[in-house]
DSSP file (Angstrom, degrees, kcal/mol; ACC not computed):
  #  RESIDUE AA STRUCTURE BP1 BP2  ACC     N-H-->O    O-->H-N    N-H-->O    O-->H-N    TCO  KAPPA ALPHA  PHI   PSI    X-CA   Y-CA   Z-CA
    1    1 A X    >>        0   0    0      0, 0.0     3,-0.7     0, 0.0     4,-0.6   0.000 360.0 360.0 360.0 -16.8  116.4   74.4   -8.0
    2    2 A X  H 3>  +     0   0    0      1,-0.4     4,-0.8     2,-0.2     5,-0.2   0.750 360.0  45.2 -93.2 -23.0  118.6   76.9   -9.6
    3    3 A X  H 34 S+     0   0    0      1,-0.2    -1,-0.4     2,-0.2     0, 0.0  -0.255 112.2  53.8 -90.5  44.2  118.0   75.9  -13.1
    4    4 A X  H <> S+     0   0    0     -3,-0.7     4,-0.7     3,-0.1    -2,-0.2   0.402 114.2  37.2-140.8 -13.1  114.5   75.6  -12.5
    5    5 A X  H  < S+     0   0    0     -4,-0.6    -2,-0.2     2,-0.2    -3,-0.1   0.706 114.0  55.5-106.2 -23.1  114.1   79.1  -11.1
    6    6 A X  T >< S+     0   0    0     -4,-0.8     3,-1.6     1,-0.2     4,-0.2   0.874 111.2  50.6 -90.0 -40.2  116.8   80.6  -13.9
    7    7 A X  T 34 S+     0   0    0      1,-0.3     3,-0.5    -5,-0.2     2,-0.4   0.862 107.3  49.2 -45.6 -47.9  114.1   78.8  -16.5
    8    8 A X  T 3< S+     0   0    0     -4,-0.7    -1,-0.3     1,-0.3    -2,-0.1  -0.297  96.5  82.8-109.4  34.4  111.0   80.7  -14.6
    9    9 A X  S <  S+     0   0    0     -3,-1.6     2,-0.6    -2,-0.4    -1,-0.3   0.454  75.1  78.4-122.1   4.6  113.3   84.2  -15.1
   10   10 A X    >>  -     0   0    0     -3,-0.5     4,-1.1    -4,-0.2     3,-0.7  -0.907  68.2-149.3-110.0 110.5  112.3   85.0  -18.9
   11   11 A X  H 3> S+     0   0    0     -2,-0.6     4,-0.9     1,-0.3    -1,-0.1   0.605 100.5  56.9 -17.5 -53.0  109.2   86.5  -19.7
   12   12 A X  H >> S+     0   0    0      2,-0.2     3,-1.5     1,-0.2     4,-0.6   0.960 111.6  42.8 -59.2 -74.1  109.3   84.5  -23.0
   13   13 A X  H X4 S+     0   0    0     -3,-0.7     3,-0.6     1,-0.3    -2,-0.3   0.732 109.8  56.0 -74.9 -20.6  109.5   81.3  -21.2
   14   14 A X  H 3X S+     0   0    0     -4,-1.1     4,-0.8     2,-0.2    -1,-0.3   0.539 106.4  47.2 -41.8 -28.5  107.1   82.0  -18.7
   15   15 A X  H << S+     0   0    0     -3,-1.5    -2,-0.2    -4,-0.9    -1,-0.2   0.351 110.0  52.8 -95.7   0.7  104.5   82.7  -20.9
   16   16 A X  T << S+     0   0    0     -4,-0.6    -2,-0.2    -3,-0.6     4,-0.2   0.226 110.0  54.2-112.3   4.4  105.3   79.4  -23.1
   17   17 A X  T  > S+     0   0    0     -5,-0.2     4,-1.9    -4,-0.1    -2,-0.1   0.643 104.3  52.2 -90.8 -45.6  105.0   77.6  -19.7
   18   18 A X  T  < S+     0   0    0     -4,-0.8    -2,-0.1     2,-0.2     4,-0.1   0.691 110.5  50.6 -82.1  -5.5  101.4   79.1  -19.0
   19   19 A X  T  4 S+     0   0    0      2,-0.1    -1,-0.2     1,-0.1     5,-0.2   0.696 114.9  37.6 -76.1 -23.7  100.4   77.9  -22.1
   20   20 A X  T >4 S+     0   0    0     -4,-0.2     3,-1.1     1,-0.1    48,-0.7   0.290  98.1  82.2 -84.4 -17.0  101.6   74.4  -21.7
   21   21 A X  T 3< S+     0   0    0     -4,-1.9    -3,-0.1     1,-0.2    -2,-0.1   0.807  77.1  70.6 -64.4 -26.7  100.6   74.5  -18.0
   22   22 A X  T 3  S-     0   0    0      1,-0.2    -1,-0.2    -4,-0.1    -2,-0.1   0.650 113.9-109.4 -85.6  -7.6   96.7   73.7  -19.1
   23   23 A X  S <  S+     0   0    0     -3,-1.1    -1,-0.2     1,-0.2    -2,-0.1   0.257  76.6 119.6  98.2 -21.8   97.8   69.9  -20.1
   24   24 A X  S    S-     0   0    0     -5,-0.2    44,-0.6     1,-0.1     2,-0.4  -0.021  71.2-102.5 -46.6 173.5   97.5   70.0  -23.9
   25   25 A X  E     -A   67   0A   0     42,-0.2     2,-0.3    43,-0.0    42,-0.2  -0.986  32.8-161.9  -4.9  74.9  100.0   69.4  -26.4
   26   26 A X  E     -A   66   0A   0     40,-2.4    40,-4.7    -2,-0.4     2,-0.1  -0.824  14.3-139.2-113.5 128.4  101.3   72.8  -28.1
   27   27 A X  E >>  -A   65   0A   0     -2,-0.3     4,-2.3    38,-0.2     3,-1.7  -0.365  23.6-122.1 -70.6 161.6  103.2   72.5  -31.5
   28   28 A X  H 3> S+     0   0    0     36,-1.0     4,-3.4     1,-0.3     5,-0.3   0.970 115.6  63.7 -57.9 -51.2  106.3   74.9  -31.5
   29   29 A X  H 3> S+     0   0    0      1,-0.3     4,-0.6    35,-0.3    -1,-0.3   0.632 104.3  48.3 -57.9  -0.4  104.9   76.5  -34.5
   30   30 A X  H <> S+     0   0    0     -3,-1.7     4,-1.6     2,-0.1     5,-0.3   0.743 110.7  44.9 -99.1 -44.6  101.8   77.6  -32.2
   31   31 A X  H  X>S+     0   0    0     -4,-2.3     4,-3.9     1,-0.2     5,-0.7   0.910 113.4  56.3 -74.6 -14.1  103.5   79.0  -29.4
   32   32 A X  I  X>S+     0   0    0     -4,-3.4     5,-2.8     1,-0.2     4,-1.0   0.939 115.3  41.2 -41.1 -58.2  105.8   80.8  -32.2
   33   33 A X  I  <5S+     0   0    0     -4,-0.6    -1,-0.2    -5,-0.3    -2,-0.2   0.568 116.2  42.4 -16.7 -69.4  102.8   82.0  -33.3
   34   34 A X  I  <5S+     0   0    0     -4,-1.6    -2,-0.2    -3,-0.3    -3,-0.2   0.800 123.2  40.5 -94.8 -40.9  101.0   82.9  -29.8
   35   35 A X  I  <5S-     0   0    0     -4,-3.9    -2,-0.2    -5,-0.3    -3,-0.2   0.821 107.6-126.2 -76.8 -29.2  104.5   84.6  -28.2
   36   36 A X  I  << +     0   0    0     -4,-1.0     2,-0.4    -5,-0.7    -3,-0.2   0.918  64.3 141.1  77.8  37.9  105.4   86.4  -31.7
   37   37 A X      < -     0   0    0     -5,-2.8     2,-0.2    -6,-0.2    -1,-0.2  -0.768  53.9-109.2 -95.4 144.1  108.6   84.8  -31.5
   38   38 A X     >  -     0   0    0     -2,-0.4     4,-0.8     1,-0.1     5,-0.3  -0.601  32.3-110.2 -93.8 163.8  110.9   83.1  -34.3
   39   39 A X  H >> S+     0   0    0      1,-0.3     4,-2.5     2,-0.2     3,-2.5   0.904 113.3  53.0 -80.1 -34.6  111.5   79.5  -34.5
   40   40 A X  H 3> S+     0   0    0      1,-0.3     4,-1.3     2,-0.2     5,-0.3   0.911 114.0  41.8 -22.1 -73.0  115.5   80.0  -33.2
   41   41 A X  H 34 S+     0   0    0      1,-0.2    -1,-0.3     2,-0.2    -2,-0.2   0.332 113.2  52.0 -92.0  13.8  114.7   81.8  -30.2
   42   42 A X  H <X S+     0   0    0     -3,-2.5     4,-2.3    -4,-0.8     5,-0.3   0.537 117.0  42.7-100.9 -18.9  111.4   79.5  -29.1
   43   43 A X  H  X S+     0   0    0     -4,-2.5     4,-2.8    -5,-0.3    -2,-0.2   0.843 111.7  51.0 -81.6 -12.5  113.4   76.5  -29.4
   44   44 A X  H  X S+     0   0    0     -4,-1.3     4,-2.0    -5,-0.3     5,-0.2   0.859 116.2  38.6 -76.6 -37.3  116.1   78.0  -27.8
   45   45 A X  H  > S+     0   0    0     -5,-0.3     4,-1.2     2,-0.2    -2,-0.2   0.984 116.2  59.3 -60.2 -63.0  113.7   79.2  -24.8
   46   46 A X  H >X S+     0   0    0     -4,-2.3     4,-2.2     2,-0.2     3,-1.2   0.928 102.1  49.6 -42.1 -68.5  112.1   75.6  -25.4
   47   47 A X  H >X S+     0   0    0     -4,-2.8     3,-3.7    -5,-0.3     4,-1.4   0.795 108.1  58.8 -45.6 -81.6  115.6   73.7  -24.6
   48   48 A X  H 3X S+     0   0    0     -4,-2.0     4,-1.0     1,-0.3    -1,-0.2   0.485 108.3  43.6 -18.1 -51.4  115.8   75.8  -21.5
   49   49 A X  H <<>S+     0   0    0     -4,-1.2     5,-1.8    -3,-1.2     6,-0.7   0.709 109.2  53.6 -63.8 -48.6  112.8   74.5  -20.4
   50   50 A X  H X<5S+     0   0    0     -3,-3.7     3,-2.5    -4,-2.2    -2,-0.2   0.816 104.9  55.2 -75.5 -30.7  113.3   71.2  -21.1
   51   51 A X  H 3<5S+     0   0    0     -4,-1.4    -2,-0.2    -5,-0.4    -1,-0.2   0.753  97.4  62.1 -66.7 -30.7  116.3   71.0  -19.4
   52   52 A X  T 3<5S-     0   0    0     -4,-1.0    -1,-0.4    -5,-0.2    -2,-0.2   0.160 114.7-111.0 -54.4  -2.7  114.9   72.1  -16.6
   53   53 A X  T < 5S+     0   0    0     -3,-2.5    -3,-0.2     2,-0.2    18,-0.1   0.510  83.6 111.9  69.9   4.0  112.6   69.2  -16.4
   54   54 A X  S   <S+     0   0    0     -5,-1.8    15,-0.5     1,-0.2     2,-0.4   0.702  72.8  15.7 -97.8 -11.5  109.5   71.1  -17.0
   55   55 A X        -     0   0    0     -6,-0.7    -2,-0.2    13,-0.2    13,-0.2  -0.999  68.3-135.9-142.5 170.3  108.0   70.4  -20.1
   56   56 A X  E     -B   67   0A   0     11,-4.1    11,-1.3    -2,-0.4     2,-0.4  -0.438  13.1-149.1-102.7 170.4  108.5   67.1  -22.7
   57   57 A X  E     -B   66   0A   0      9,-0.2     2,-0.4    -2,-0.2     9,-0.2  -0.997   9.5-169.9-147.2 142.4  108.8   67.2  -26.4
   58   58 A X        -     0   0    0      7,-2.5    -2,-0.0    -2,-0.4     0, 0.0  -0.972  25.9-126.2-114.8 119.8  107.7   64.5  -29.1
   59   59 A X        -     0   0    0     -2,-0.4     5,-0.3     5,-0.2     3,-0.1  -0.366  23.9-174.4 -53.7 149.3  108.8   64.9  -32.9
   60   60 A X  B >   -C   63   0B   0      3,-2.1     2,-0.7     1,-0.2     3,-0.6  -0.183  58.6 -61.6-140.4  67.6  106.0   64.8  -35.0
   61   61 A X  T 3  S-     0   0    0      1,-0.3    -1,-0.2     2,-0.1     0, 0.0  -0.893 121.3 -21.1 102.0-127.3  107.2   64.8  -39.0
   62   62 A X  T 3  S+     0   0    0     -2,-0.7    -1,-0.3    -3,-0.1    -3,-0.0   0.904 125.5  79.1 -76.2 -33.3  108.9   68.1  -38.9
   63   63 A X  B <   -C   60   0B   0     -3,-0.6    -3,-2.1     1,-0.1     2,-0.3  -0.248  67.5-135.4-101.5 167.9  107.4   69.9  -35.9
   64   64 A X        -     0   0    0     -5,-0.3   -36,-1.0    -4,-0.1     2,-0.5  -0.448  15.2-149.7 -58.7 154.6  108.2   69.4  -32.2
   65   65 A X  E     -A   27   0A   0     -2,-0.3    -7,-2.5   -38,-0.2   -38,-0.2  -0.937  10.7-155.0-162.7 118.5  105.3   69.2  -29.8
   66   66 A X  E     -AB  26  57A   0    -40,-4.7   -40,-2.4    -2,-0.5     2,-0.3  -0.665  15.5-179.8-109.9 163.0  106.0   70.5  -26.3
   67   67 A X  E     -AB  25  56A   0    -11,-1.3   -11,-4.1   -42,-0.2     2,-1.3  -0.926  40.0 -94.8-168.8 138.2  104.0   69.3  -22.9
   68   68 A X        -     0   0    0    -48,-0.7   -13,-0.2   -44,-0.6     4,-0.1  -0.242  50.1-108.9 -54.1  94.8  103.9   69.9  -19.6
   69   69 A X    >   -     0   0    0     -2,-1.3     3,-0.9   -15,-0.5    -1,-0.1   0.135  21.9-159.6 -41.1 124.7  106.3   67.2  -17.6
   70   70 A X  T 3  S+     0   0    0      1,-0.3    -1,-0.2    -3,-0.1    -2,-0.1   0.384  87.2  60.2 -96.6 -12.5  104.0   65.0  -15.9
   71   71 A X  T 3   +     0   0    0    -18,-0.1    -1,-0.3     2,-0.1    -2,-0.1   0.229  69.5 131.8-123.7  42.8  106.8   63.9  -13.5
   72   72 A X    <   -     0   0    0     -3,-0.9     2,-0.4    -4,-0.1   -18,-0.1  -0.033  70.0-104.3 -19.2 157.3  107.5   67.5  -12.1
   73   73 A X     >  -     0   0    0      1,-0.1     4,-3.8    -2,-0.0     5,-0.5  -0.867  30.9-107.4-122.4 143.1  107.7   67.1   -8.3
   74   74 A X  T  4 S+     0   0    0     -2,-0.4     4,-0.3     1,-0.3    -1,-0.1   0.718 114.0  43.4 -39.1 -49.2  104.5   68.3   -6.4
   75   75 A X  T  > S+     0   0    0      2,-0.1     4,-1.7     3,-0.1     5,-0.3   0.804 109.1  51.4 -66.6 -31.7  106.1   71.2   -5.0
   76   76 A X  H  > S+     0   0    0      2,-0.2     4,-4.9     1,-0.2     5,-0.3   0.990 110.5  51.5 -53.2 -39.8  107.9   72.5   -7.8
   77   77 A X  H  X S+     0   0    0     -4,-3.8     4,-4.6     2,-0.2     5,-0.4   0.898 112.8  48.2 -41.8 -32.7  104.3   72.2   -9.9
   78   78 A X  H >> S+     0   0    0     -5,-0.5     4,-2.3    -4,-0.3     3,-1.6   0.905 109.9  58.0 -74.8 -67.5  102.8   74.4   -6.6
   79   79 A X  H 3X>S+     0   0    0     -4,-1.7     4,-1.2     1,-0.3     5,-0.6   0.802 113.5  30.5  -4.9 -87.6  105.9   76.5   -7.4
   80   80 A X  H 3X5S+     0   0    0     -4,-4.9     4,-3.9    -5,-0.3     5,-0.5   0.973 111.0  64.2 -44.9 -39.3  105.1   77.4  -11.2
   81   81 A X  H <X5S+     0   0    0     -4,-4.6     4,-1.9    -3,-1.6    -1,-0.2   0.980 106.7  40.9 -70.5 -22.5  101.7   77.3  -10.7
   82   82 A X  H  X5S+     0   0    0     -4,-2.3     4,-1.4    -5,-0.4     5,-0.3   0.946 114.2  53.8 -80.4 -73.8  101.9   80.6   -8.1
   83   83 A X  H  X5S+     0   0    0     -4,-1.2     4,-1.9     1,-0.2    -1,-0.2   0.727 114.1  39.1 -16.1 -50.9  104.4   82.3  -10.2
   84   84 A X  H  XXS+     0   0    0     -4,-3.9     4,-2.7    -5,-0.6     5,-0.6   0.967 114.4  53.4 -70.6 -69.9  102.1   82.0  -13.2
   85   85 A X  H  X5S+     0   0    0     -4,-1.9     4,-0.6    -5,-0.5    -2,-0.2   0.798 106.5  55.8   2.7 -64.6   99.2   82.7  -10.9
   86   86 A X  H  X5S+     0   0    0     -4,-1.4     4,-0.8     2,-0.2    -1,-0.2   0.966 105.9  54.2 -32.9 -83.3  101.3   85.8  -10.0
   87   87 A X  H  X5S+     0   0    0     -4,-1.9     4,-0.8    -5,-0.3    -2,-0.2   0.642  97.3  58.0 -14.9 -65.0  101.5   86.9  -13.6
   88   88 A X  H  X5S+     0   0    0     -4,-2.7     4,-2.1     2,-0.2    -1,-0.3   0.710 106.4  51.5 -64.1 -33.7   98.3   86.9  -14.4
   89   89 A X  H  X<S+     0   0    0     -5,-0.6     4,-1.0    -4,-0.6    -2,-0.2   0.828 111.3  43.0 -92.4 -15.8   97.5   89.4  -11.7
   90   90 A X  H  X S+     0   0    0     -4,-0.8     4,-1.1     2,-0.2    -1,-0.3   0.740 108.7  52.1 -94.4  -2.5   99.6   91.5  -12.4
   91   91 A X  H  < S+     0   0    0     -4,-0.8     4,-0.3     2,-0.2    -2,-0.2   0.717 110.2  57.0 -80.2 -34.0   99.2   91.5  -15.8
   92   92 A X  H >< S+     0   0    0     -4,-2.1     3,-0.7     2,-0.2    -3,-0.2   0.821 107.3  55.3 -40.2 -50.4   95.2   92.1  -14.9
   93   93 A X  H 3< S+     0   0    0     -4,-1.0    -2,-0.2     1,-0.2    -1,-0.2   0.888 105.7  40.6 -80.1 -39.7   96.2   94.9  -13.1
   94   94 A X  T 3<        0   0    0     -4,-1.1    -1,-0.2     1,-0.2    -2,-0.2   0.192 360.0 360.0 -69.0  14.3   98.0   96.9  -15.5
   95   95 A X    <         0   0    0     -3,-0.7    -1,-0.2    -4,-0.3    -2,-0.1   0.182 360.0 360.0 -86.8 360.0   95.6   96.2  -18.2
């Protein structure tokens, strides 16, 4: 639990989690892209992630292709998804 919660503690990676939460496929080079991040510090955030057991990766050529892990345990899933949930409302509110 402790890596899984230290994972959910970066802004960065929290927001490359609620983009991968929806069930797609996201190339690295998109979420680089979407966060404004460089490719060093989204794979670095990305290993985090994976290591935690929340999202999967495929090579594809050059690129990486991240996804949400499909064998996440039912409460951790409820977990993220209210944290993200969270997020969004407060980000709503201070908009």
């Amino acid at each position: 639990m402790q890596e899984i919660l230290s994972a959910l503690c970066d802004p960065t990676r929290r927001a490359a989690l609620g983009i991968l939460w929806d069930g797609g496929e996201h190339c690295i080079c998109e979420l680089m892209e979407r966060l404004d991040a460089s490719q060093s510090r989204m794979s670095r955030h990305m290993k985090v992630l994976r290591e935690a057991g929340l999202v999967a990766d495929r090579r594809d050529a050059q690129w990486v292709r991240f996804r949400r892990n499909s064998g996440v345990a039912p409460d951790i899933t409820a977990v993220i998804a209210a944290v993200l949930k969270a997020e969004n409302a407060l980000e709503q509110e201070m908009a």
